[in-house]
C-alpha positions in Angstrom: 112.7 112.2 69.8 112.0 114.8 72.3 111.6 114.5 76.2 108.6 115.3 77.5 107.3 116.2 81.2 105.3 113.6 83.0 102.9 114.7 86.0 103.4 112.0 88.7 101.9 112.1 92.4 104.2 109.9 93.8 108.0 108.6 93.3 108.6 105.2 93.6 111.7 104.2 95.8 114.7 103.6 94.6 114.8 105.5 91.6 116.6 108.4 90.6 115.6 111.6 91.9 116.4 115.1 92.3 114.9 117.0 95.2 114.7 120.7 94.8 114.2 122.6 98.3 115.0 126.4 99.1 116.4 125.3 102.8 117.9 122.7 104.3 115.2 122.8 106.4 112.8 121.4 103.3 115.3 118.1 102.9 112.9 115.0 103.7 114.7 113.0 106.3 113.5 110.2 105.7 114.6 109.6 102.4 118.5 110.3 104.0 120.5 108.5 106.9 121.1 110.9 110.0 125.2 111.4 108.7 124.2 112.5 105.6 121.6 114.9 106.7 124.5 115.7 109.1 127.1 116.4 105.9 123.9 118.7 103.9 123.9 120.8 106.5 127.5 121.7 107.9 128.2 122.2 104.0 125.3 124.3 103.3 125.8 126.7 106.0 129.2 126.3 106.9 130.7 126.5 102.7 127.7 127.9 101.3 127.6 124.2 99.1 123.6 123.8 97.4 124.5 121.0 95.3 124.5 117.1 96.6 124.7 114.0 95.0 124.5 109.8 96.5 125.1 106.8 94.4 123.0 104.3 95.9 124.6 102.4 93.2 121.3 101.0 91.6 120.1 104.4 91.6 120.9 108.5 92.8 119.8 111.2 94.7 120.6 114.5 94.3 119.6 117.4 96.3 119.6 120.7 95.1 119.4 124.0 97.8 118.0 126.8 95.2 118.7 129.8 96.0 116.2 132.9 95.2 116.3 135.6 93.4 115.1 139.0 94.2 113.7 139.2 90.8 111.1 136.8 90.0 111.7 136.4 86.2 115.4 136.1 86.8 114.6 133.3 89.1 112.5 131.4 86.6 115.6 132.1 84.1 118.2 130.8 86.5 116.0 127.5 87.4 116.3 126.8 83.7 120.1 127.4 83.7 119.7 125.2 86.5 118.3 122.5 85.0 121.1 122.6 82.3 123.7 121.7 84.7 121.5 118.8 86.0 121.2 117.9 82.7 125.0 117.5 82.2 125.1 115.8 85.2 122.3 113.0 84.4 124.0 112.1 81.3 127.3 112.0 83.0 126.1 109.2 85.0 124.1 107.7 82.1 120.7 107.8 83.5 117.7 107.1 81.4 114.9 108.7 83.8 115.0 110.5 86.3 112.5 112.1 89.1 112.0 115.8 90.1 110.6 116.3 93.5 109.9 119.9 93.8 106.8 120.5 96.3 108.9 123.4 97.8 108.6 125.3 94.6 105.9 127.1 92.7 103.8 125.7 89.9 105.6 128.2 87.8 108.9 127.4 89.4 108.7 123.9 88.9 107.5 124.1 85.0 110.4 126.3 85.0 112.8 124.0 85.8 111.3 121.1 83.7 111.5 123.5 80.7 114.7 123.7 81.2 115.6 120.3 81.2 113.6 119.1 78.1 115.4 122.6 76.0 119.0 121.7 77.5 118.5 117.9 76.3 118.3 118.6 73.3 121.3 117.2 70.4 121.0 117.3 66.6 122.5 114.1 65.9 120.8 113.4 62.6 124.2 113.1 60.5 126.2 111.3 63.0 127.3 108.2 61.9 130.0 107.7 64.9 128.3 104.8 66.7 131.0 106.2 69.5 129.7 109.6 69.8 128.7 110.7 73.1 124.3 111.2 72.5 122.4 112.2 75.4 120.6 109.2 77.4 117.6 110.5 79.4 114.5 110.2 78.3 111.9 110.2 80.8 111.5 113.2 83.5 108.9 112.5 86.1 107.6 115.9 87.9 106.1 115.8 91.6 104.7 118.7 92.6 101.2 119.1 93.9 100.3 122.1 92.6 100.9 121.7 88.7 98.6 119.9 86.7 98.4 117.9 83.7 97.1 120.6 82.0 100.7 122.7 82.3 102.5 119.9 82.0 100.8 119.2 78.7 101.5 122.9 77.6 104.5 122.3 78.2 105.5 119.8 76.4 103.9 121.4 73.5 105.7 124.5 73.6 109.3 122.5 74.1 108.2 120.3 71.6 107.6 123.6 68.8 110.8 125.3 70.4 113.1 122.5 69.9 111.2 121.9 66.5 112.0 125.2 65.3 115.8 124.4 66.6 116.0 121.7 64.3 115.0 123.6 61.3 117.5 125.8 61.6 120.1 123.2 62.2 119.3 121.3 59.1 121.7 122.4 56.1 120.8 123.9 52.8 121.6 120.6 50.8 117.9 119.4 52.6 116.2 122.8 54.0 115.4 124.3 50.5 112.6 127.3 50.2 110.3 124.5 48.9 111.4 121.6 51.8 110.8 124.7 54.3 107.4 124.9 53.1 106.7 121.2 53.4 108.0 121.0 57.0 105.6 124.1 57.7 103.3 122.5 56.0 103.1 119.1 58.2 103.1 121.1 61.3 100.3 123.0 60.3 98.4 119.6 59.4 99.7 118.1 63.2 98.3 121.2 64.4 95.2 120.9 62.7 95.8 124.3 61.4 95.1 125.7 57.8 98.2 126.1 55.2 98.7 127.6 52.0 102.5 127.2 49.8 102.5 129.7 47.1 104.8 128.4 44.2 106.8 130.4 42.3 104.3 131.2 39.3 102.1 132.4 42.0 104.6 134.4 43.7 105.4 136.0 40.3 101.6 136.5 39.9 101.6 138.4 42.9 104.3 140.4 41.8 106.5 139.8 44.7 109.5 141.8 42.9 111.6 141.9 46.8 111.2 137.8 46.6 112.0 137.2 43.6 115.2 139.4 43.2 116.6 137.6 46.1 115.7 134.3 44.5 117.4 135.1 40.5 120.6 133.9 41.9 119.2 130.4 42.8 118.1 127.5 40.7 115.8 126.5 43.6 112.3 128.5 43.2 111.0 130.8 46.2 108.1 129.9 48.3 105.5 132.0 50.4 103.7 129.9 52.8 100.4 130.8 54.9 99.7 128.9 58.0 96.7 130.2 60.0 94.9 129.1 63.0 91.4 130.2 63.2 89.2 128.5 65.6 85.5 128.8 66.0 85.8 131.5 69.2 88.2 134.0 69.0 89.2 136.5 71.3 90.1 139.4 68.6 88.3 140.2 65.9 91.5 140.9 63.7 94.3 138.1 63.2 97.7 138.8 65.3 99.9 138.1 61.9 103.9 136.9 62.6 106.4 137.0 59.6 109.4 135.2 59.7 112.7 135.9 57.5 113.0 132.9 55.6 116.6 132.7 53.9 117.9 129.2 54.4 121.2 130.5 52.4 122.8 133.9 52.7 125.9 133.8 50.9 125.6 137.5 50.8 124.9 137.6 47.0 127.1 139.6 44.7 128.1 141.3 47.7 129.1 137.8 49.2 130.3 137.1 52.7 133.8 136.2 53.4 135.4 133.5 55.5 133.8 132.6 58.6 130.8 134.9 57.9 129.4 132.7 55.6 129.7 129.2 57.5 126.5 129.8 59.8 124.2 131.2 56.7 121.7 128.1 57.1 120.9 130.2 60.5 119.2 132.8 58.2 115.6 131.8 58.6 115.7 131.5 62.3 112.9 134.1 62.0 110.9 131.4 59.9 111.8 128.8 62.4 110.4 130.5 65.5 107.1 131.7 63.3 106.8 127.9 62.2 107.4 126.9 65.9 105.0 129.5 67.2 102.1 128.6 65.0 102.5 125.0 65.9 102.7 125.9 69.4 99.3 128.1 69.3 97.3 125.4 67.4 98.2 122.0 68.7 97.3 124.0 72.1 93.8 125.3 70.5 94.5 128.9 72.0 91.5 130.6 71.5 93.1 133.3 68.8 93.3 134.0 65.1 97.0 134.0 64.4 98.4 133.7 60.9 102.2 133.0 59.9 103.9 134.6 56.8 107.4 132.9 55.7 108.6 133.8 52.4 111.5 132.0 52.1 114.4 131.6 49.2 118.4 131.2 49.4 120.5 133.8 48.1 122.8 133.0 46.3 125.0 134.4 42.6 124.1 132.1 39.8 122.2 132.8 36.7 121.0 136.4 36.5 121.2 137.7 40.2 120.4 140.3 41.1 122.8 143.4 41.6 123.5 146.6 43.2 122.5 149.2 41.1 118.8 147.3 40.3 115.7 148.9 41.3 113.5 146.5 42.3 109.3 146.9 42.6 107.7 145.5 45.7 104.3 144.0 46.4 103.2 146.8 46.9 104.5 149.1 44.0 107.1 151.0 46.1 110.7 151.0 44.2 113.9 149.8 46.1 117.2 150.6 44.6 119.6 147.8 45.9 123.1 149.1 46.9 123.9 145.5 49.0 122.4 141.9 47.9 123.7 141.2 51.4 120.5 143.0 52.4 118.7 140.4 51.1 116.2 139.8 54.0 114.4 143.0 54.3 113.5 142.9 50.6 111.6 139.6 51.1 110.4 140.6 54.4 109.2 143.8 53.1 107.0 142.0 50.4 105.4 139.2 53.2 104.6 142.5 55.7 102.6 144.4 52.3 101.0 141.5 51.9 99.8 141.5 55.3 97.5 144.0 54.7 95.3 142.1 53.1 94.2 140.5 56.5 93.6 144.1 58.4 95.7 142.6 61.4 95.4 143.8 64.9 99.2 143.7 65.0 102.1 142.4 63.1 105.4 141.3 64.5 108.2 139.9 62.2 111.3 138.1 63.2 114.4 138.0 61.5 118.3 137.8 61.9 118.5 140.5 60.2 121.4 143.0 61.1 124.9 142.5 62.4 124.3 145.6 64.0 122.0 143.9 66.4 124.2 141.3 67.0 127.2 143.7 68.2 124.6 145.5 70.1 123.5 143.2 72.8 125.2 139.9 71.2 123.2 136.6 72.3 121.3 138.1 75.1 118.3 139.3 73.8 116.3 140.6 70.8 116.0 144.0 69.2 112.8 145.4 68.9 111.3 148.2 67.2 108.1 149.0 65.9 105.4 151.9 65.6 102.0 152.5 66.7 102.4 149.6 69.2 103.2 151.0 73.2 100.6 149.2 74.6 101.3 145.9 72.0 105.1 146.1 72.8 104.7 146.4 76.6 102.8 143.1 76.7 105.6 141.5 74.2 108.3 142.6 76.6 106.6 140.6 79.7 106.3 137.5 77.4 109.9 138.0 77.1 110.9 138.6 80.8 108.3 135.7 81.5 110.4 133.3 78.9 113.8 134.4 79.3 113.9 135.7 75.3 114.0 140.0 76.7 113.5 142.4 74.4 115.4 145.5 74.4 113.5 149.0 72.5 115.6 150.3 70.0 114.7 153.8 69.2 112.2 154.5 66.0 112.5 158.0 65.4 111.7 159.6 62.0 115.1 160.8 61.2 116.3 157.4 60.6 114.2 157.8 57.1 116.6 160.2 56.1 119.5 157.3 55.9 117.1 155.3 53.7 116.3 158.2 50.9 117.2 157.5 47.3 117.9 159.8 44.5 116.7 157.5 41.8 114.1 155.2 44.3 111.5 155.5 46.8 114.1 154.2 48.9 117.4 151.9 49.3 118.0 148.9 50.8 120.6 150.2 52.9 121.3 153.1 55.3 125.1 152.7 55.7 127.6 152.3 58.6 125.3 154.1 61.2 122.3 152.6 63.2 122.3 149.5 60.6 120.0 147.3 62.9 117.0 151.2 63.0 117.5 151.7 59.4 116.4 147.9 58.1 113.5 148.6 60.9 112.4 151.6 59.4 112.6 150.0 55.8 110.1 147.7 56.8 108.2 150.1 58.4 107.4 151.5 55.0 105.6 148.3 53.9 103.3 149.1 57.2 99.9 150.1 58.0 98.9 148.8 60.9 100.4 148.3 64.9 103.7 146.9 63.7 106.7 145.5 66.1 109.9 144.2 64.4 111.8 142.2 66.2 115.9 141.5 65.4 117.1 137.9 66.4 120.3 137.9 64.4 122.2 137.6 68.1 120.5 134.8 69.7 119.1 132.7 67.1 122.6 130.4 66.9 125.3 130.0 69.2 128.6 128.7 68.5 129.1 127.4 71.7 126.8 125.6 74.1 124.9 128.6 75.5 123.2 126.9 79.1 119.7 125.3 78.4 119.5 127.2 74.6 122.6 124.5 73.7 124.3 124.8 70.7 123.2 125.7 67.4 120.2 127.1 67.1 118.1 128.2 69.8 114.8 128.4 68.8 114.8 132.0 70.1 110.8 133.6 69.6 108.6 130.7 69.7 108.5 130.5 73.7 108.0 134.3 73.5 105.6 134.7 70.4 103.6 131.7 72.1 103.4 133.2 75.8 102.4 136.5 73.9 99.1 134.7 72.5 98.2 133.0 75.3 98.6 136.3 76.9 96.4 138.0 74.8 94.2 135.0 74.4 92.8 136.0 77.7 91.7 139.2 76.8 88.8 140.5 75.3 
């Protein structure tokens, strides 16, 4: 179970609590004897110290000096760095709750920092069976600060609770996250939510003629699924749905063109793009944003049993285009290419897929931000690049220009799957692209979506990289008109 954020007015003594202040000056002295208050302040100014902790041996209190930033958004980001260290800390001393006083911080400041503790609590312990294994403790946060209210704090827990959701999708291994257990775990968020969703089964797919779907999926003897999940509610602020796609591999051994040694061990990563769409649309509903969103997730594993597919095979898409494959590693832009066709249908306002799609993007900028590209979109990727500085998950614009195509051509096909050994994570982008006709933004998570290492409040494993942004981005625009 996940922490969650409580809004309190007042901390009862003698419990533990964390005061964050920007001064010394802000430290309540009545809460601390006059040596103490004494020790705070030589430290702080005399060795620069902003980190204080008392065992009052039924209890603690720790005091935290934060220092600002001259960038705002990089001082939200390094309160929830912060709060990872804290975090540490509180389990280190085995504390069960704990109290945040923060009145000399912003609303936004403050939510900050709780965000960050509820993400950097986070464990996947579900196969554990070490009854000695070291699991995190706390489990109740109590937040003082006059000027948040219930409201963000309920927000809040919401969008931790879809973030750290979508985390645990992609942690889950392929022996239980199937294509068709993906689509039954999208399927009860959606009905949490209290949002519509619709599983298309493989006879349907093949119905649809799906051919990028279900070439991936020969090589498996679990069928593909394609799963809608829209939230419409009564009022809307745009008359066309914002659509997001998410890459939904929960296996990439590569194909016939497998992966070797370590490449492979992380595979079940692969649909990180359907994790963050899943966690997104969860997000959006269960906080009855006033927009029409729908989520696309076609999802398969791809593997080389039976008759799988090859390079060499031309494959026809959704939409009747012809794809000659020269790598089955390039498995995810066929599937994606098929869900972003089939947007059309819906005559979106804008679509944005997510995927961890290139190692290209990965080398690029590594686990520091996403890749995005797109067309027809300025104005649509300028307000998905706040949502990013706003949430800590940036974006950085990788160049779309129309000689990329040229890498893409085929003698024998509209196009290949591949572009080879230059601009890898542009070409797959302008793939997709050709399944487009609308304000399209693509957006590359194949660096930040799991880390092998803990990786401050993001942890270890996956991250749940996009659903904080994709959400902030439809709240954004849920206050236009």
């Amino acid at each position: 179970m996940y922490i969650s954020i409580q809004k309190t007015k007042k901390i009862e003594p003698k419990t533990n609590t964390l005061y964050l202040v920007k001064s010394f000056h802000e430290v309540n002295a009545t809460i601390f004897t006059y040596e103490e208050l004494t020790f705070i302040e030589n430290e702080s100014e005399n060795n620069k110290k902003t980190s204080f902790s008392f065992n009052r041996f039924t209890y603690w209190d720790f005091i935290e000096i934060v220092k600002e930033k001259d960038d705002h958004f990089h001082f939200l980001e390094s309160l929830r760095v912060l709060a990872d260290k804290y975090v540490t800390i509180f389990n280190e001393t085995r504390l069960e709750s704990v109290s945040i006083q923060s009145e000399s911080l912003t609303a936004e400041e403050s939510l900050a920092f709780a965000e960050g503790l509820v993400l950097a609590n986070y464990q996947f312990n579900k196969y554990k069976t070490n009854k000695e294994a070291k699991f995190n403790l706390l489990k109740s946060v109590l937040l003082q600060n006059k000027d948040v209210s219930k409201a963000q704090t309920e927000e809040l827990n919401i969008v931790t609770e879809a973030s750290l959701t979508a985390r645990t999708l992609v942690n889950e291994p392929v022996n239980f996250m199937t294509a068709p257990q993906l689509a039954i775990e999208i399927e009860m968020l959606a009905k949490d939510a209290g949002a519509k969703v619709e599983i298309l089964g493989k006879s349907k797919i093949e119905a649809l003629k799906m051919g990028g779907l279900l070439a991936v999926n020969k090589g498996s003897i679990d069928p593909p699924t394609f799963t809608i999940f829209e939230w419409k509610p009564k009022k809307t602020v745009n008359k066309k749905p914002l659509i997001f796609v998410g890459k939904g591999v929960v296996y990439d051994t590569g194909g016939l063109n497998i992966k070797t040694g370590n490449y492979m061990n992380n595979m079940k990563a692969d649909m990180g793009g359907a994790a963050a769409v899943a966690g997104a649309m969860f997000a959006i509903a269960k906080a009855k944003l006033p927009v029409h969103v729908i989520g696309l997730v076609p999802a398969t594993d791809n593997r080389l049993n039976n008759n799988a597919y090859v390079s060499g095979d031309v494959i026809t898409m959704f939409n009747g285009m012809t794809v000659e494959v020269l790598n089955t590693d390039a498995e995810g832009r066929m599937i994606l290419a098929d869900a972003l066709a089939y947007a059309q249908k819906f005559n979106p306002e804008l679509v944005i897929d997510l995927a961890t799609l290139t190692g290209a993007a990965s080398h690029a900028i590594g686990k520091y931000g996403i890749v995005a590209m797109g067309s027809n979109n300025e104005a649509f990727l300028n307000d998905l690049k706040m949502s990013g500085e706003e949430t800590g998950e940036r974006l950085v614009e990788f160049p779309f220009w129309e000689e990329y195509e040229e890498l893409i051509k085929s003698e024998i096909a509209d196009m290949k799957n591949i572009g080879g050994s230059d601009a890898g994570a542009i070409t797959a982008g302008k793939f997709l692209e050709k399944f487009t006709n609308y304000p399209y933004i693509h957006l590359d998570i194949a660096g930040p979506a799991l880390v092998e290492k803990r990786f401050n409040y993001r942890g270890i494993g996956g991250t749940g990289i996009g659903v904080r942004l994709l959400f902030n981005y439809a709240k954004r625009r849920s206050t236009k008109t």
